[in-house]
C-alpha positions as CSV (number, residue, x, y, z in Angstrom):
1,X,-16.9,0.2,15.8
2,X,-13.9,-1.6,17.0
3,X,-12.9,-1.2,20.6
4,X,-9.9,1.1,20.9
5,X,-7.7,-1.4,22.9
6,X,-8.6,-4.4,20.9
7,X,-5.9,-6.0,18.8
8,X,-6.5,-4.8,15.0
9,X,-5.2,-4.2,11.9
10,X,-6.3,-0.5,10.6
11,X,-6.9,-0.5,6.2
12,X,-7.1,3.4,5.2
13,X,-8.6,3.2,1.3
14,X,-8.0,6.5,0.1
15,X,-10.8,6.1,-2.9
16,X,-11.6,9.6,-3.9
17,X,-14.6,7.6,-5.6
18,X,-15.3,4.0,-5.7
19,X,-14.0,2.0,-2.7
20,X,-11.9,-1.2,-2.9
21,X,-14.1,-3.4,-1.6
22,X,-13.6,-6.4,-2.5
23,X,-10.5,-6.3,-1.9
24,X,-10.6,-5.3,2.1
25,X,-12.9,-8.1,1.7
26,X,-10.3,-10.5,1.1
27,X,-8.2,-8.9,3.3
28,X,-10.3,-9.3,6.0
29,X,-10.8,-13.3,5.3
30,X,-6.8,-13.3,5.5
31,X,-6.0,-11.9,8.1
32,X,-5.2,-13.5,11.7
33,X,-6.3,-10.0,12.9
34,X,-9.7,-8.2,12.7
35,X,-9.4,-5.0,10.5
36,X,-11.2,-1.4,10.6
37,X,-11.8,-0.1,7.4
38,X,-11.3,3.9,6.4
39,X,-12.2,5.9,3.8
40,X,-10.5,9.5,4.6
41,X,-10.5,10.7,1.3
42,X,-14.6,10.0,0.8
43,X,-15.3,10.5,4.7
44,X,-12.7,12.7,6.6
45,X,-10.7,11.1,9.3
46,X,-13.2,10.6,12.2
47,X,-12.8,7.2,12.2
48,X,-9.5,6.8,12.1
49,X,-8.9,9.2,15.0
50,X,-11.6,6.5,17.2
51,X,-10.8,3.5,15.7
52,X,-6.9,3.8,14.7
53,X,-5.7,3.6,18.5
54,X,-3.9,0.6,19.4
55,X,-4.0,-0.7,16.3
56,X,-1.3,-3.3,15.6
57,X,-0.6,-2.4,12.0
58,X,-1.8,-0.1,9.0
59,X,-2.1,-0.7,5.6
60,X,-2.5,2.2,3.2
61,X,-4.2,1.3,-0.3
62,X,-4.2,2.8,-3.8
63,X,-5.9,5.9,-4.9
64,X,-6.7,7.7,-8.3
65,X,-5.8,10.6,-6.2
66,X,-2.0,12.1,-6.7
67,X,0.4,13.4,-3.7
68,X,1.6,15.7,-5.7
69,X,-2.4,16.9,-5.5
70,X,-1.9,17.7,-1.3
71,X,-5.0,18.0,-0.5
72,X,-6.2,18.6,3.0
73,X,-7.2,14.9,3.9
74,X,-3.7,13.7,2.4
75,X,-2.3,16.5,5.0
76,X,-4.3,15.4,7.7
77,X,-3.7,11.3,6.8
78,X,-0.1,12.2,6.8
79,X,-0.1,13.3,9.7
80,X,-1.8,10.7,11.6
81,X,0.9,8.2,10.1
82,X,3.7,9.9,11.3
83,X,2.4,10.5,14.9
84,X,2.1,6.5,14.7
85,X,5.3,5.4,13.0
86,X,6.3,3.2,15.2
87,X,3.3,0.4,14.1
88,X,4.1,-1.6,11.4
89,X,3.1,-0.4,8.1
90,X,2.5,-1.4,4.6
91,X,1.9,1.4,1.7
92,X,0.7,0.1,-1.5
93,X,0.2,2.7,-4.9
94,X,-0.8,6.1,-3.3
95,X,0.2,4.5,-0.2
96,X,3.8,3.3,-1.7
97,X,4.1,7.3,-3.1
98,X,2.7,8.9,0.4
99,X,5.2,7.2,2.3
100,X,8.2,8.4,-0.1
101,X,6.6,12.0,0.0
102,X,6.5,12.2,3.4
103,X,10.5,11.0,4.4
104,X,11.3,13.4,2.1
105,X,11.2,11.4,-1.5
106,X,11.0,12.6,-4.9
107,X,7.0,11.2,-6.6
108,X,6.5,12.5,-9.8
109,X,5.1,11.8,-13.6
110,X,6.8,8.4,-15.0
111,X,6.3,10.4,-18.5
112,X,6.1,13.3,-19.9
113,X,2.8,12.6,-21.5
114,X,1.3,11.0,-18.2
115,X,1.0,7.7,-19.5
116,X,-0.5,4.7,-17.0
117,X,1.9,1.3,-17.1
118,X,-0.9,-1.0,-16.7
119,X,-0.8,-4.8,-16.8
120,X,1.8,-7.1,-14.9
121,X,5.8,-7.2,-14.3
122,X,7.9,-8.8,-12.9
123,X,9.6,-7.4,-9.4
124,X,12.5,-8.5,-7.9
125,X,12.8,-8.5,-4.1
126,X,15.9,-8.3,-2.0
127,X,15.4,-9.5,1.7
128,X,14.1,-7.4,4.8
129,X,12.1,-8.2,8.0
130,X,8.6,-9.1,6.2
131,X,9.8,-10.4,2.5
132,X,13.0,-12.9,2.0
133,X,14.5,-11.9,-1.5
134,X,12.4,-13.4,-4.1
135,X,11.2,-12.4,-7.4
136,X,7.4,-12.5,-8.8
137,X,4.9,-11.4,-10.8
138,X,2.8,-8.6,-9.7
139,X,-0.4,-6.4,-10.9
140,X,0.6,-3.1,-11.3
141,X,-1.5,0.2,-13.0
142,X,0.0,3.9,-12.2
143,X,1.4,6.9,-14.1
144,X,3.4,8.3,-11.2
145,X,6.3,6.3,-9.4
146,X,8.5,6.8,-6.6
147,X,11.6,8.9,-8.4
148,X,14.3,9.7,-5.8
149,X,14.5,7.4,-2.7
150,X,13.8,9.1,0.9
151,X,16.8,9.8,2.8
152,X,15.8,7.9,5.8
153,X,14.4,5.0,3.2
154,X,15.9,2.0,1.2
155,X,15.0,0.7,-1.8
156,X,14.0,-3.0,-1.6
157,X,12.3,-4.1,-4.9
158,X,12.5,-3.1,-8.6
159,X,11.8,-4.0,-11.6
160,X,13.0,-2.8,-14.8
161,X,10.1,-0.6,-15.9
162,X,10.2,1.3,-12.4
163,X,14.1,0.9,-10.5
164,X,12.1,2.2,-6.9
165,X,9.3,-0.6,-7.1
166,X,9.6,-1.2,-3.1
167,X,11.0,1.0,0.0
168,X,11.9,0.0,3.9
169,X,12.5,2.8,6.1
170,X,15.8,2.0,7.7
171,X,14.5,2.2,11.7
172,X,10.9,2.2,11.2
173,X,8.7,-0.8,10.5
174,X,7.5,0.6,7.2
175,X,7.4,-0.9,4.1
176,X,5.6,0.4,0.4
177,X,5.2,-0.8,-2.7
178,X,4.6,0.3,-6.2
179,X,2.4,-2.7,-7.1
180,X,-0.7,-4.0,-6.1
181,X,-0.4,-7.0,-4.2
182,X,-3.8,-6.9,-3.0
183,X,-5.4,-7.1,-6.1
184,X,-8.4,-9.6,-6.9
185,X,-10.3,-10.9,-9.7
186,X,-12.8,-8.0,-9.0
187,X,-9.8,-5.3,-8.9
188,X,-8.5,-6.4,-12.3
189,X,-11.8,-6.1,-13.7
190,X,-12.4,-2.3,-12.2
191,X,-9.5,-1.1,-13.8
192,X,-9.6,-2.8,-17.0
193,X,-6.7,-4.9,-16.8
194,X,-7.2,-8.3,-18.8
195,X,-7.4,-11.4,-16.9
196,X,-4.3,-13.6,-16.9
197,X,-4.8,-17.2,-18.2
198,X,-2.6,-18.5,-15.0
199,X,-5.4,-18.9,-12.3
200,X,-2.4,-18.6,-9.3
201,X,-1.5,-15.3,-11.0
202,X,-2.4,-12.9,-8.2
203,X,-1.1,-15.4,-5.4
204,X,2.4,-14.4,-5.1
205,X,1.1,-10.7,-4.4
206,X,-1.4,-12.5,-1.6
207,X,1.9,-14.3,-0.4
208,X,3.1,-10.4,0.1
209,X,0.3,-9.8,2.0
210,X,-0.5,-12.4,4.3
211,X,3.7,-12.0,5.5
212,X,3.1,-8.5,6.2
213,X,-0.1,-9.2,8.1
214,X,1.4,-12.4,10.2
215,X,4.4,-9.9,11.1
216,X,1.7,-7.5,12.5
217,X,0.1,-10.2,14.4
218,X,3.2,-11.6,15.7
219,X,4.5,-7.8,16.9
């Protein structure tokens, strides 16, 4: 377990079955930070109520699980977040959606038939503290999107599948989005997504990353 006072980077996984792994995994070999690693949805929130003090940032990561499901541990997660909003903060797929549903967003079915958009697209970025504005290629699989932007939120990234494909909150050093930037070889492989034939495909979404975990380190 990670002292409480030492510098660190906190990675909440809310798997509700099989944990992203290899993906904290290479987190953990990019970060300038050491990480704690949480599984609140598989394990409760023990751990994060230890180990989360003093961290110097959070990331929260994807989940088959829905917000629109509120279940206790996405009450009590919720909760811990927003007694610790002033840490910076990156919310990727559930975590993207949590985010939005907390500040008071609109998260709901893309379809009416609750169809998964699966694959890769192309997201267009305009500029905030951790990203300049930029466009890339990012790996993206979800059936429900952000729908109505949080009063206290803007939105900066979209696409034109998904027009709310990144947030910032206006005062708060939070950031979200849609996609999965994280994503490995291993990740594409779990859910079923075809490798691409580019082997620097993932490394714009890694270029996401390692900004958001050098402006933690640098807080």
């Amino acid at each position: 377990m990670l002292s409480a006072n030492k510098d660190h980077i906190v990675v909440i996984d809310p798997a509700v079955r099989t944990p992203e792994l290899d993906c904290f995994n290479h987190l953990a070999l990019t970060s300038p930070l050491p990480l704690s690693y949480h599984l609140p949805a598989l394990h409760g929130m023990a751990t994060l109520e230890t180990e989360g003090v003093g961290a110097k940032g959070v990331i929260v990561l994807g989940s088959s699980s829905s917000v629109l499901e509120n279940r206790d541990w996405q009450v009590s997660l919720g909760r811990w977040l927003k007694q610790r909003s002033g840490v910076p903060m990156l919310g990727i797929c559930f975590g993207h959606q949590l985010f939005a549903h907390l500040y008071g967003g609109v998260v709901d079915f893309m379809y009416t038939d609750n169809r998964k958009l699966s694959g890769f697209r192309e997201v267009t970025f305009t500029a905030s503290r951790v990203w300049p504005a930029q466009k890339g290629r990012l790996t993206v699989t979800h059936r429900e999107a952000v729908l109505g932007c949080p009063p206290e939120m803007e939105v900066i990234a979209s696409s034109p599948e998904v027009a709310i494909e990144g947030l910032a909150h206006k005062t708060l050093p939070i950031w979200t989005l849609q996609a999965h930037p994280e994503a490995t070889p291993a990740f594409l492989r779990n859910m079923h997504i075809p490798a691409p034939e580019r082997g620097d495909a993932l490394d714009f979404g890694w270029s996401l990353i390692r900004s958001f975990l050098q402006y933690c380190a640098k807080a």
